[in-house]
N, C-alpha and C positions, 0 to 999 in steps of 0.2 A: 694489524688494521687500526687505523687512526680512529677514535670517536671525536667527534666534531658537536662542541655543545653550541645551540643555538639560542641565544635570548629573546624574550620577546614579553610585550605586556601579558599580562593576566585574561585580559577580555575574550569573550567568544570571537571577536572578530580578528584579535590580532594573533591567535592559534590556529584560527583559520587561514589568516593570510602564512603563516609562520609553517605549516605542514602542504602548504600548498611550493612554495620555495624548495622546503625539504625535498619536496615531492620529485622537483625539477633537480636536484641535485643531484640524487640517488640515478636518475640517467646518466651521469657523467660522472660520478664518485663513488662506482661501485665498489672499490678498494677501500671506502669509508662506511663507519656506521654514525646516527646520529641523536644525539639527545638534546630533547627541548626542555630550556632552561626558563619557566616562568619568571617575571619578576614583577613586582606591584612597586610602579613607579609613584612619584610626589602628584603628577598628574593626575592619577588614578584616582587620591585619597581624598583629596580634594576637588568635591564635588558642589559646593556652595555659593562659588563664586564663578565668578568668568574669569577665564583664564587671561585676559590684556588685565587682569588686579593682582594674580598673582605670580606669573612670573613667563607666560608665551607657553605656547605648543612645547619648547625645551625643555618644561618640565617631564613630557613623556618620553624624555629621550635620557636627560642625563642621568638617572640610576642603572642603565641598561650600558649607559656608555662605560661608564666606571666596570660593570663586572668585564666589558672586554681589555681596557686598558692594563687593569688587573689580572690576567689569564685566567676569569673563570668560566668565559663563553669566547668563543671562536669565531665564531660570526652572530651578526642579529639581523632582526628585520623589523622593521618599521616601517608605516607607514608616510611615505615621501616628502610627503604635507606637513609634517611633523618635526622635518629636520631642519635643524636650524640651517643658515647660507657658510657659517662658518662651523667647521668640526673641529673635536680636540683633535692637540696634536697629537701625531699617530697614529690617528685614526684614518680610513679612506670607507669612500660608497664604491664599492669591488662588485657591483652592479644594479642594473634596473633591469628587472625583467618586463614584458609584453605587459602595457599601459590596459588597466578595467575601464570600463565608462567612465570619463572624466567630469559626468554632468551633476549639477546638483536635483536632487530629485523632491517633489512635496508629496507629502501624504497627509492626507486629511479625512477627519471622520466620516463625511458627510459626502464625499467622492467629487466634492466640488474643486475646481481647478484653483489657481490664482489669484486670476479674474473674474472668475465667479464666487470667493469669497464674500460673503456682505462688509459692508461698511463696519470698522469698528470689531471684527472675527481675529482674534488671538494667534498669531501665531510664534511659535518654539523653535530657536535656534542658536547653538554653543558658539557661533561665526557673527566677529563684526562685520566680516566682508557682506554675509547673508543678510546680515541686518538692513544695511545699506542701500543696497540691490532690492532688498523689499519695501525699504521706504521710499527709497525714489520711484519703483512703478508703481506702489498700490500705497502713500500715505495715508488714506483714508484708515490701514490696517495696524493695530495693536499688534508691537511686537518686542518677546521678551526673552529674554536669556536659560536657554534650557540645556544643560549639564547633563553626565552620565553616556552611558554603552547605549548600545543602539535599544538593547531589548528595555532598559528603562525608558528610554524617551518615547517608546512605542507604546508602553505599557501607561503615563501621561496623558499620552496624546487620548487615550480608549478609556480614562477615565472621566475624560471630560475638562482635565485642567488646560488640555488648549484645542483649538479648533482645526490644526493644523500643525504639522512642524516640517520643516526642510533638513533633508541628511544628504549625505553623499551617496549616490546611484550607485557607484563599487562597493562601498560595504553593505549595501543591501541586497546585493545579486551573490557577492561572496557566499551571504551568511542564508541563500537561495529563498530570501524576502523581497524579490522583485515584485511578485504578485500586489503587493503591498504599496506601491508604487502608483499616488495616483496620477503626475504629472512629469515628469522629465524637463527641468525647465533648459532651454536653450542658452548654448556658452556665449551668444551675441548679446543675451538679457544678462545671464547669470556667468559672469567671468568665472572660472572656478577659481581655487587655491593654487598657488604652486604646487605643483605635485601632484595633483590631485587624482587619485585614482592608480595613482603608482605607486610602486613597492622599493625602498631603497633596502638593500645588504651591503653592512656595514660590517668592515673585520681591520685586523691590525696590519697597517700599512708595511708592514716586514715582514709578515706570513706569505710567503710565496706560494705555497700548495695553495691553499684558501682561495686567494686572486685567482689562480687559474684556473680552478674547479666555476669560480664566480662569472671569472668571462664567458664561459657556453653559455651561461644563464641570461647573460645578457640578451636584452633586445635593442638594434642600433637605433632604430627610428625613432624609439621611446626616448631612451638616450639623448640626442640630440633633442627632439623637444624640451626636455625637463632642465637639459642644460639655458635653453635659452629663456625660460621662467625664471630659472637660477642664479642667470648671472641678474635679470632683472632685479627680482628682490636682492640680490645682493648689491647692487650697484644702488639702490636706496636705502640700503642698511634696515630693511625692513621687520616689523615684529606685530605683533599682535594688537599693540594699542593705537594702530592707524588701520583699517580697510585697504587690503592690497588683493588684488589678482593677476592671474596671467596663465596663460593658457596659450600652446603652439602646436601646430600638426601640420603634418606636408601639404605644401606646394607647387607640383612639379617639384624641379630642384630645390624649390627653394624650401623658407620654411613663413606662415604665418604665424603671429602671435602679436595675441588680445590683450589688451591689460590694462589694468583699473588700479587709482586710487583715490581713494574717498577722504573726507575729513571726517573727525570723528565723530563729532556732532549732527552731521549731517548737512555743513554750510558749503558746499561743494564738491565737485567731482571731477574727474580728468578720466577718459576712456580712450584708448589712442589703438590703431590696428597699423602695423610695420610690417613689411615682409624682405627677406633677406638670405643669402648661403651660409652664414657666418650663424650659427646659434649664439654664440657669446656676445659677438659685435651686435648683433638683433637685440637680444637682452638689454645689455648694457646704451645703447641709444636709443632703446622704448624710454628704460630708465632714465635718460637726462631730458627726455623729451618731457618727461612726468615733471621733473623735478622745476624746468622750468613752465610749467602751467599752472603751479600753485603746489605740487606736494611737498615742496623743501619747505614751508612754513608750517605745515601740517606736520611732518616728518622733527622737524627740529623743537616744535612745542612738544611732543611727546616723550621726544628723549628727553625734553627738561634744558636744550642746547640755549 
């Protein structure tokens, strides 16, 4: 019997989503046993800053990446959002399983919506994309950079240091803190992340067993959506210190997909909706559509180009 080690961050949520995979495995890998391999990524440690200072979402990815490259974990799981548009090499995403609610959600002390926040009401979120999205519909509203696991920022939010914070709706149904949930904001206001709400497994692109225990896991529909987010942010070489979304789900055959990008400061926006068969061809010409409405100037000041 093969054991099959799984990596995965430290957090409540990312053991949850990590046993919840397992869980799906063990239907079609009964010939396997399996051990979860924690790791406390540079993401993790660093909780002080906003991640477009310190180095993107890829910091929760590459110490997890290295124990697979290295044969000490077998596969991992991450959160979709998280992964960067380019992998190491050797590596592959060997599945997406069935997409959580891709929406962003607000919770606030006082059970007041959005739009019924007052004038000048604080609100908490680790997303320049969230940030954006809040300032162009309610600028009236303070809004400031909040760090940490979900149960910190929750635990913030009920002390009083903000009035309100926005998280992602799937880790908060995961970790069965839906209750908590005062508004579900809409993907036509609140474009999500790429990924958003999906789960990537990731294993060594030469493990043959692995791949094919990982293809049953697969979901196609999800699949194809995240591809066409995907190719998006990649076709803009996208990262953390510009405001990016995109978000796709069936259309008849086809597929639609939302997608946003912002400047960083907040001196403009580009919001474009395309629908198409081709997830990648959809991505990728959402993408030049952006890039000619103003995100290549945004996009190339940040890399510093």
């Amino acid at each position: 019997m093969r054991t099959l080690r799984v990596a995965t961050r430290r957090s409540a949520l990312a053991l949850t989503q990590t046993q919840y995979v397992v869980d799906l495995l063990r239907q079609v890998a009964r010939d396997a046993a399996f051990e979860i391999v924690p790791i406390r990524t540079r993401g993790d440690e660093i909780v002080d800053r906003a991640l477009s200072e310190v180095g993107g979402k890829g910091l929760f990815v590459a110490d997890i990446e290295d124990a697979l490259a290295s044969g000490q974990a077998d596969l991992a799981v991450h959160s979709l959002k998280d992964v960067p548009f380019e992998l190491r090499d050797g590596l592959v995403i060997g599945a997406v399983p069935r997409r959580e609610d891709p929406r962003d959600a607000l919770v606030s002390r006082t059970g007041q919506g959005l739009f019924e926040l007052p004038a000048g009401a604080r609100v908490g979120t680790s997303s320049l994309r969230r940030q954006a999205a809040i300032r162009h519909l309610r600028p009236d509203l303070r809004v400031d950079t909040l760090r940490g696991n979900v149960d910190t920022r929750l635990r913030r939010l009920e002390e009083g240091q903000f009035d309100a914070i926005v998280l992602a709706a799937s880790g908060l149904k995961r970790l069965g803190l839906a209750a908590r949930i005062t508004e579900y904001l809409p993907v036509e206001q609140f474009i999500p992340a790429v990924g958003q709400g999906a789960l990537a497994v990731e294993c060594r692109a030469d493990d043959a067993e692995v791949l094919r225990y990982l293809s049953a896991i697969a979901d196609a529909e999800t699949t194809r959506a995240v591809e066409a987010e995907r190719a998006f942010l990649s076709r803009l070489q996208g990262s953390c210190q510009v405001p990016i979304g995109a978000y796709a789900e069936p259309a008849g055959r086809d597929l639609r997909l939302l997608a946003f990008v912002a400047h960083p400061a907040g001196d403009g926006h580009v919001r474009l909706e395309r629908t198409g068969p081709d997830a990648r061809a959809l991505g990728a010409a959402a993408a030049e559509e952006a890039l000619r409405q103003g995100a290549e100037d945004w996009l190339s000041a940040a890399r510093g180009d």
